[in-house]
C-alpha positions in Angstrom: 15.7 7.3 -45.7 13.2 10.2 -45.9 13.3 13.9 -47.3 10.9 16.2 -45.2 11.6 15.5 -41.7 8.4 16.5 -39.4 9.9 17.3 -35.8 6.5 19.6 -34.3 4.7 17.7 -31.9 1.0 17.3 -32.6 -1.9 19.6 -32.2 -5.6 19.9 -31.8 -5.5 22.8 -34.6 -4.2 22.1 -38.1 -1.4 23.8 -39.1 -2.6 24.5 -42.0 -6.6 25.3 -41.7 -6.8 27.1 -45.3 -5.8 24.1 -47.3 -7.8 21.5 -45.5 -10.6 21.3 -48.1 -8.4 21.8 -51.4 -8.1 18.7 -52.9 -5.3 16.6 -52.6 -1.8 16.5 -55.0 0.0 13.6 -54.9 3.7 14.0 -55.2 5.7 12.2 -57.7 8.2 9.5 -55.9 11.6 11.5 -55.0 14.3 10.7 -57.0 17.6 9.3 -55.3 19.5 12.5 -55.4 16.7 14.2 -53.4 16.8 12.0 -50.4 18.1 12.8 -46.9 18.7 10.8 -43.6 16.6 11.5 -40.1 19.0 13.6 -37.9 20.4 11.5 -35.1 23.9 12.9 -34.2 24.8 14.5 -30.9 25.3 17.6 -32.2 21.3 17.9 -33.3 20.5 17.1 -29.9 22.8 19.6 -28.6 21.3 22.3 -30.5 17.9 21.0 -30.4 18.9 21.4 -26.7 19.6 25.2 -26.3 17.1 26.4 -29.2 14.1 24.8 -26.8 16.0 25.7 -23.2 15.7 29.5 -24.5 12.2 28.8 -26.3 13.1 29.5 -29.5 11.4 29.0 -33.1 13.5 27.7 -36.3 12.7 27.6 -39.9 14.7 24.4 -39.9 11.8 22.6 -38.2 8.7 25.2 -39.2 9.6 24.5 -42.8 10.8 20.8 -42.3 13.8 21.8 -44.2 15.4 17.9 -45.0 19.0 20.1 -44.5 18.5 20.0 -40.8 20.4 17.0 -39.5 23.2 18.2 -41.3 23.2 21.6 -40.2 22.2 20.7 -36.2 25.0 18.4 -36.0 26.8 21.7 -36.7 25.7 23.6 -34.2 24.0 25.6 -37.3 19.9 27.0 -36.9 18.4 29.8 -38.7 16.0 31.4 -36.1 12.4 32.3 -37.1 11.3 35.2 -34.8 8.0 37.3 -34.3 6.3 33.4 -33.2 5.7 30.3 -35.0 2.1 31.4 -36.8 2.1 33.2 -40.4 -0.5 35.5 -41.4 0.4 34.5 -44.9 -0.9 31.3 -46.7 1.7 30.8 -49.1 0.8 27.5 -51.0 4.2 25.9 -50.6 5.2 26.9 -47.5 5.1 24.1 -44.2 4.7 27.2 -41.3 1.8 27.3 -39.6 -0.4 29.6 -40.3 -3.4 31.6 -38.6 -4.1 34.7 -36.4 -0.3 35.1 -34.3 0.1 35.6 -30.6 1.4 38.5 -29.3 5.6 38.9 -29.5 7.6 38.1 -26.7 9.8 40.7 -25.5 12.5 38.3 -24.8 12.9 37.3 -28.4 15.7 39.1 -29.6 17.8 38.8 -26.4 17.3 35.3 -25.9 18.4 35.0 -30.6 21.6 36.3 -28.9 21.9 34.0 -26.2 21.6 31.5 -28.8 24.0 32.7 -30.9 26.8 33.2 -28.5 26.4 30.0 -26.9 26.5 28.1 -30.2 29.6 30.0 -31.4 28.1 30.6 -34.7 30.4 32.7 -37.1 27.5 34.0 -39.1 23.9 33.7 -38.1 20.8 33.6 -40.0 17.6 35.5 -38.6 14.4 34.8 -40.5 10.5 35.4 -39.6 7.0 34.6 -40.8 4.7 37.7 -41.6 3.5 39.7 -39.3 0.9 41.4 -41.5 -1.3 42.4 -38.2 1.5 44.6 -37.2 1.9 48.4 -37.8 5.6 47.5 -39.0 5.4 44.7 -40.3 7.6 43.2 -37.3 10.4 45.6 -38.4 11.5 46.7 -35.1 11.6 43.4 -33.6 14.7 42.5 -36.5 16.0 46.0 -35.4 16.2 44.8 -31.7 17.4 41.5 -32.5 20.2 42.4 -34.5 21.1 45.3 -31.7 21.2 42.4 -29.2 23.5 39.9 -31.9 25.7 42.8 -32.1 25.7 43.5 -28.5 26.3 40.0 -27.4 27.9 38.5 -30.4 30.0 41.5 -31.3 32.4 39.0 -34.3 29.5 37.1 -35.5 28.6 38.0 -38.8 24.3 38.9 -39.3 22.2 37.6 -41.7 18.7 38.6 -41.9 15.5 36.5 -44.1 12.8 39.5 -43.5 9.0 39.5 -45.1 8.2 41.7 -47.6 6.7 44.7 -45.3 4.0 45.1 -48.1 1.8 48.3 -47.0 4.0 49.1 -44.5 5.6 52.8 -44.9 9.2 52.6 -43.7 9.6 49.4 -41.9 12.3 48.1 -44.8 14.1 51.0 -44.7 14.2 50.6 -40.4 15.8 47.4 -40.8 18.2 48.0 -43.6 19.5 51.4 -41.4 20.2 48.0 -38.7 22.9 47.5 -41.2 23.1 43.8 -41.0 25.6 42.1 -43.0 23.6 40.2 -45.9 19.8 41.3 -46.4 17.9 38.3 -47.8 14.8 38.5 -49.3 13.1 35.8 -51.5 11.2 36.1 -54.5 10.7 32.4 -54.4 9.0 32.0 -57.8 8.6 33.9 -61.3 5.8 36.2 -61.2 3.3 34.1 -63.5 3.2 31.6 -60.6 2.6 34.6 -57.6 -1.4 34.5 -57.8 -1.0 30.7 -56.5 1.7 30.3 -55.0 2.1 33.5 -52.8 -0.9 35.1 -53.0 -0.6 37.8 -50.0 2.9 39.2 -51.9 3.6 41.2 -54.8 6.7 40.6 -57.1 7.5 44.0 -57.7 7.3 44.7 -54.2 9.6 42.0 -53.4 11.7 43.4 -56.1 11.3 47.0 -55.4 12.2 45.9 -51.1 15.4 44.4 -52.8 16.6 47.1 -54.7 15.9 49.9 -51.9 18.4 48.1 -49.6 21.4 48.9 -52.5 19.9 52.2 -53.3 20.1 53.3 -49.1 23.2 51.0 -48.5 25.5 49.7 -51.6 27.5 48.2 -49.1 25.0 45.9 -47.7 25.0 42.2 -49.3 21.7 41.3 -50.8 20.9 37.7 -51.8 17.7 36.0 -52.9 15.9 33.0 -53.6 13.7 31.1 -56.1 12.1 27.4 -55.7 11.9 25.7 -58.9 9.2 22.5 -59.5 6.5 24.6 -59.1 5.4 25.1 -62.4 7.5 27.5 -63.9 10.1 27.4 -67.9 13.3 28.2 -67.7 13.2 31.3 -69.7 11.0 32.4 -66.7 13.9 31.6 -64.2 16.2 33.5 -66.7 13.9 36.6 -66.6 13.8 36.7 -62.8 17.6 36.4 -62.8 17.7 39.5 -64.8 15.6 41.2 -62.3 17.0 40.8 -60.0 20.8 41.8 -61.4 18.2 45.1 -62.3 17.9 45.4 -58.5 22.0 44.9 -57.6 21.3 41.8 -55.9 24.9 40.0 -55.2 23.4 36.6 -54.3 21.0 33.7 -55.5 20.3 30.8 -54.2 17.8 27.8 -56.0 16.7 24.9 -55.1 13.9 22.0 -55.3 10.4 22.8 -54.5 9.7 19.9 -52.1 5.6 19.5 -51.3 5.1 18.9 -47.7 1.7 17.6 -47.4 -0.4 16.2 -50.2 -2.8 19.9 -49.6 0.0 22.1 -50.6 0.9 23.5 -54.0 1.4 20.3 -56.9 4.9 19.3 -57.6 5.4 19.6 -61.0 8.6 18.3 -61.5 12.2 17.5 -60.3 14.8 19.3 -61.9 17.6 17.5 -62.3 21.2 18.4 -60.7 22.5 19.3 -63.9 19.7 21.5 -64.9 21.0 23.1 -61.3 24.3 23.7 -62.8 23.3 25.1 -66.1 21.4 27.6 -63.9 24.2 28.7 -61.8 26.6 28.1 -64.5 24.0 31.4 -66.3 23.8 33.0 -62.8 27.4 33.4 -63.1 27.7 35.2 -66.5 24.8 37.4 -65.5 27.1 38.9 -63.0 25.8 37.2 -60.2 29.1 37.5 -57.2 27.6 34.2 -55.1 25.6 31.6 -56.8 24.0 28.4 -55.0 22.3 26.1 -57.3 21.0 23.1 -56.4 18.2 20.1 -56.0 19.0 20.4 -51.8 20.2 24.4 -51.7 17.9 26.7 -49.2 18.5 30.1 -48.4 20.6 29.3 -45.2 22.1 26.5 -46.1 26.3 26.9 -45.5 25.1 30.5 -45.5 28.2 31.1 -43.2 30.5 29.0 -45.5 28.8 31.1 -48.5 29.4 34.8 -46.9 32.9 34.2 -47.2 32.6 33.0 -50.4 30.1 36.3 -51.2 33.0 39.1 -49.7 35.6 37.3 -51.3 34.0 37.7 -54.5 33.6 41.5 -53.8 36.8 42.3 -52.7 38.3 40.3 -55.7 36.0 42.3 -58.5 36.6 45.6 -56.9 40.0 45.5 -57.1 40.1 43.6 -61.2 
């Protein structure tokens, strides 16, 4: 049994060339509620099958989320467009990183392809950051959800986007898309932002978050925070707050899981009640969709979640 799965071939680079002289963290051993096993089902082959047939990029093996053999088997992926190379060094984060190549055209046609011949319901769209474009890679998420609509006309769209930090207008491009859920994570409290995302700003992400309600109340927003990094609990309740400030409708939470021993120090695993006395407060901070726990990422049953989300709308608007 294992927790981060590694499925990227090998390379003469390293992934990670900014962390290879920090010194190295050693995890603490995983508990037993934290563990996964390796995908082997037909299903993951299957969609292993058509994401690499129409050369596509997934968080689910970029970040080595350990939810990825149960989603695959699913015919479930959350696509990572604008390439496989970050210009961001996020501490925590398992995407490569490095000067990208250029974007290929075919991107948001071939998300669409994907989508329809999957059958997914509800898709997740995610990227790394493009911070060597004008826009931030905003018109790229504006294409591909134009193709996902065009092509996948009943599938519900959910979009993961960057920050666009220093980039007039390219949020407010891709909210005017009008996707179904925009999804934006502030991934840690702000004490924590100078090392553990130290190309982003917290009031940025913040400020992105609430522009999408202010230009479009009926848009879904939703996002997420890692917790084992470091950070108290009063810190997590002050985010929280924040972000009901900003009209988000949806958190998620989950485990901080370190994926080499050069990443950001695992402080600690919270335990799965700790999870639910989070989203049991989540809840009564008026939170509509809360997903609290030691394996919970931001796509995880994000269609099975959706329904949960407009569910919850439609029953408080008409209480």
């Amino acid at each position: 049994m294992t927790t981060l799965i590694d499925l990227r071939g090998g390379s003469e680079r390293p992934r990670h060339p900014e962390k290879e002289h920090r010194p190295d963290n050693a995890a603490p051993r995983k508990p037993d509620w934290i563990r996964v096993r390796a995908p082997t089902s037909k299903g993951y082959h299957d969609t292993k099958e058509i994401v690499r047939s129409l050369k596509l990029t997934t968080v689910c093996e970029e970040a080595s989320c350990p939810n990825i053999g149960e989603c695959w088997a699913q015919k479930h992926a959350t696509f990572m467009i604008l390439g496989g190379t970050c210009t961001r060094a996020c501490s925590f984060c398992n995407v490569a990183t490095g000067l990208p190549g250029p974007l290929d055209p075919e991107e948001p046609l071939n998300v669409a392809k994907a989508t329809a011949a999957m059958g997914l319901t509800h898709v997740v769209v995610t990227s790394v950051d493009r911070d060597d474009l004008e826009d931030g890679g905003a018109e790229h998420f504006v294409r591909t959800i134009a193709e996902l609509r065009r092509l996948a006309p009943d599938t519900t769209v959910e979009i993961l986007t960057p920050d666009f930090l220093r980039k007039p207008g390219a949020g407010e491009r891709v909210i005017d898309a009008k996707p179904d859920v925009f999804n934006h994570n502030l991934e840690t409290v702000p004490r924590l932002y100078h090392s553990v995302r130290p190309g982003a700003r917290y009031y940025q992400s913040l400020r992105l978050l609430d522009t999408v309600k202010q230009r479009d109340p009926s848009q879904f927003t939703k996002s997420g925070l890692m917790v084992g990094l470091g950070e108290e609990k009063d810190e997590v309740l002050q985010v929280m707050d924040d972000l009901r400030v900003a009209g988000v409708d949806f958190l998620t939470i989950g485990q901080y899981l370190q994926p080499t021993k050069k990443h950001h120090a695992l402080a600690r695993f919270w335990t799965p009640e700790e999870f639910k006395a989070l989203e049991t407060i989540a809840y009564a901070k008026g939170f509509l969709m809360v997903s609290a726990s030691p394996l919970t990422r931001s796509s995880h049953h994000a269609g099975e979640d959706f329904a949960k989300l407009r569910a919850a709308r439609e029953k408080a608007l008409s209480a």
